[in-house]
C-alpha angles and dihedrals in degrees: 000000000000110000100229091060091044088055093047094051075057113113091206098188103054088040092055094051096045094052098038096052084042089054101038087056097050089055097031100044101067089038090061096040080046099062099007139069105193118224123258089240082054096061108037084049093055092048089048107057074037097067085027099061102035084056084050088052087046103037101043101014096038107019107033113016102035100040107019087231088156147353116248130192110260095245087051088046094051095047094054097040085051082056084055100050089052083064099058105205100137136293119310093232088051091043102043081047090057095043099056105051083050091057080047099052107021118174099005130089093275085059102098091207103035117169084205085085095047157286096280099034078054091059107039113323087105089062096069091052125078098258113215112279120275108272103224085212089060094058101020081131090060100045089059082058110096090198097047084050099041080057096041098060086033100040098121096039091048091053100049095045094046088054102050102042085051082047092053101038082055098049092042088050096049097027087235104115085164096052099043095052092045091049116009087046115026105017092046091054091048090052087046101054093050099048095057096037088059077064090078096024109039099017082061098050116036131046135038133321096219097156110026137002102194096085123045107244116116135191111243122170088210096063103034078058084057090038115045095245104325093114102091092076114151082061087054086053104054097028100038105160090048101115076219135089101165101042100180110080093250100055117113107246106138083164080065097046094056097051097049085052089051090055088039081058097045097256103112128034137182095032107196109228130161121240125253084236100054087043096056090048088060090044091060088042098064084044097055089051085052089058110045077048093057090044095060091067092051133092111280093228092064092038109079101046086050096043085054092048091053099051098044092050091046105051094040087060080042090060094042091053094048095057100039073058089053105037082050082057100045089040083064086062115032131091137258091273100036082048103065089045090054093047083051090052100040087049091053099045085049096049097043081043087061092041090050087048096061093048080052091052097050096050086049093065092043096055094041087055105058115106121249131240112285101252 
């Protein structure tokens, strides 16, 4: 690529931040270890707004602005928006725009973050390149917000003087003003970037594909710990406007946990959640695609009788789920009389679907286990 037009992609302003606070902290860093202890109040400050803010980025830009997983009361809105500003990663109505083309176009050249392009580009290359400007038509919902647009024109005031109002309350409160602008300020916000930006690297390359396997993000524990819940991020993918990311109850997802208080408290309302039973159909439907996978590898002659058996199992639990769905639905509005008839109904489709799941299971083994063609 010619060099000039490489220069001019080039988003000089955010590059030269990026690389110069990089910079500043792997030569700072040691230098402060080196003559300084920092103070106790220091430190748990500094995890704190850590955990605090990186909930802020997942609960108003992820959650709520980007993907309308829920509604939220407009003083809970400003105080975690507040949150995400202290992470200064951008403006919520830039980040949700990005965010949601790349939801849009995942894994091919209109993704901004594509992990096509690499591991690093992924991370945080992109930052460093002039993103497309931002289509009024992909965030006409934001626009209509005063306080996403307040941030927007103010972004970079606001940052800094959130900042450094948080970074001065700490060091007035330990006494440690060194220590709270080298930690509570600049290595927080270090922390901060790279965590979420292991969101589109790591969270893309490493882990299980539970839910889908045509896009590239994957669920990994270890990353939804870092994370705050982000981790889980093949189920992002194909349930996007789920205010959830782990969906079992002992999945880490502190960002969940503090939505579902907000609407305990009366915050938050209409939180946007799939059903068990839409989840599991996807589910057997990503099996079924294994196994007619696997069945292409395997001799004709087995193929036909197994490939039957699959789809008729599988559309016959198919048809089981989707009316346990319906009858749920049904069972909210029905009387006291109609009621007892639904719960009946429901009992009996979710016995005969874990009968029918062991028989799945057991299909599945049997099909996994078939030798291949001999290469």
């Amino acid at each position: 690529m010619d060099l000039r037009a490489t220069l001019r992609r080039i988003d000089w302003p955010i590059a030269i931040f990026l690389v110069a606070y990089h910079a500043a902290l792997i030569v700072g860093l040691p230098v402060y270890f080196a003559r300084n202890t920092p103070s106790p109040g220091v430190v748990v400050a500094a995890l704190v707004l850590l955990v605090v803010t990186e909930i802020g980025i997942g609960a108003a830009y992820h959650r709520f602005y980007a993907h309308r997983c829920y509604k939220m009361n407009k003083a809970a809105e400003a105080v975690l928006l507040f949150l995400a500003t202290l992470a200064f990663q951008g403006s919520a109505l830039k980040w949700s725009h990005d965010h949601r083309r790349h939801h849009a176009h995942v894994d091919t050249d209109d993704d901004p973050y594509s992990i096509k392009k690499g591991f690093f580009y992924a991370h945080m290359g992109w930052l460093f390149y002039k993103t497309a400007p931002i289509d009024p038509r992909l965030v006409r919902d934001l626009e209509r917000n005063r306080l996403v647009m307040f941030q927007h024109r103010w972004f970079v005031t606001l940052g800094v003087g959130a900042n450094a109002a948080v970074c001065a309350m700490v060091g007035a409160a330990t006494g440690d003003w060194l220590g709270s602008f080298t930690l509570v300020w600049w290595t927080r916000l270090l922390a901060s970037h790279h965590l979420t930006w292991f969101i589109n690297s790591l969270a893309h390359t490493w882990g299980s594909k539970t839910y889908s396997r045509e896009h590239s993000a994957v669920d990994n524990f270890v990353i939804a710990f870092l994370t705050v819940g982000e981790g889980y991020h093949n189920y992002h993918h194909t349930f996007a406007s789920d205010y959830r990311n782990g969906v079992k109850w002992y999945h880490f997802d502190p960002t969940k946990w503090t939505i579902f208080l907000l609407n305990k408290l009366g915050l938050a309302k209409d939180l946007r959640r799939f059903s068990r039973e839409t989840i599991e159909r996807r589910l057997l439907e990503e099996d079924r695609r294994l196994l007619l996978d696997q069945l292409r590898t395997v001799a004709a002659a087995k193929r036909a009788e197994f490939e039957r058996r699959i789809h008729e199992l599988a559309d016959e639990l198919q048809a089981k789920r989707r009316r346990i769905a319906q009858a749920t639905a049904e069972l909210r509005q029905a009387g006291r009389n109609n009621a007892e008839a639904l719960r009946a109904e429901v009992q009996a489709l979710r016995e005969a679907v874990r009968r029918d799941m062991r028989d799945w299971s057991r299909l599945c083994d049997t099909v996994l286990s078939l030798a291949p063609i001999a290469a």
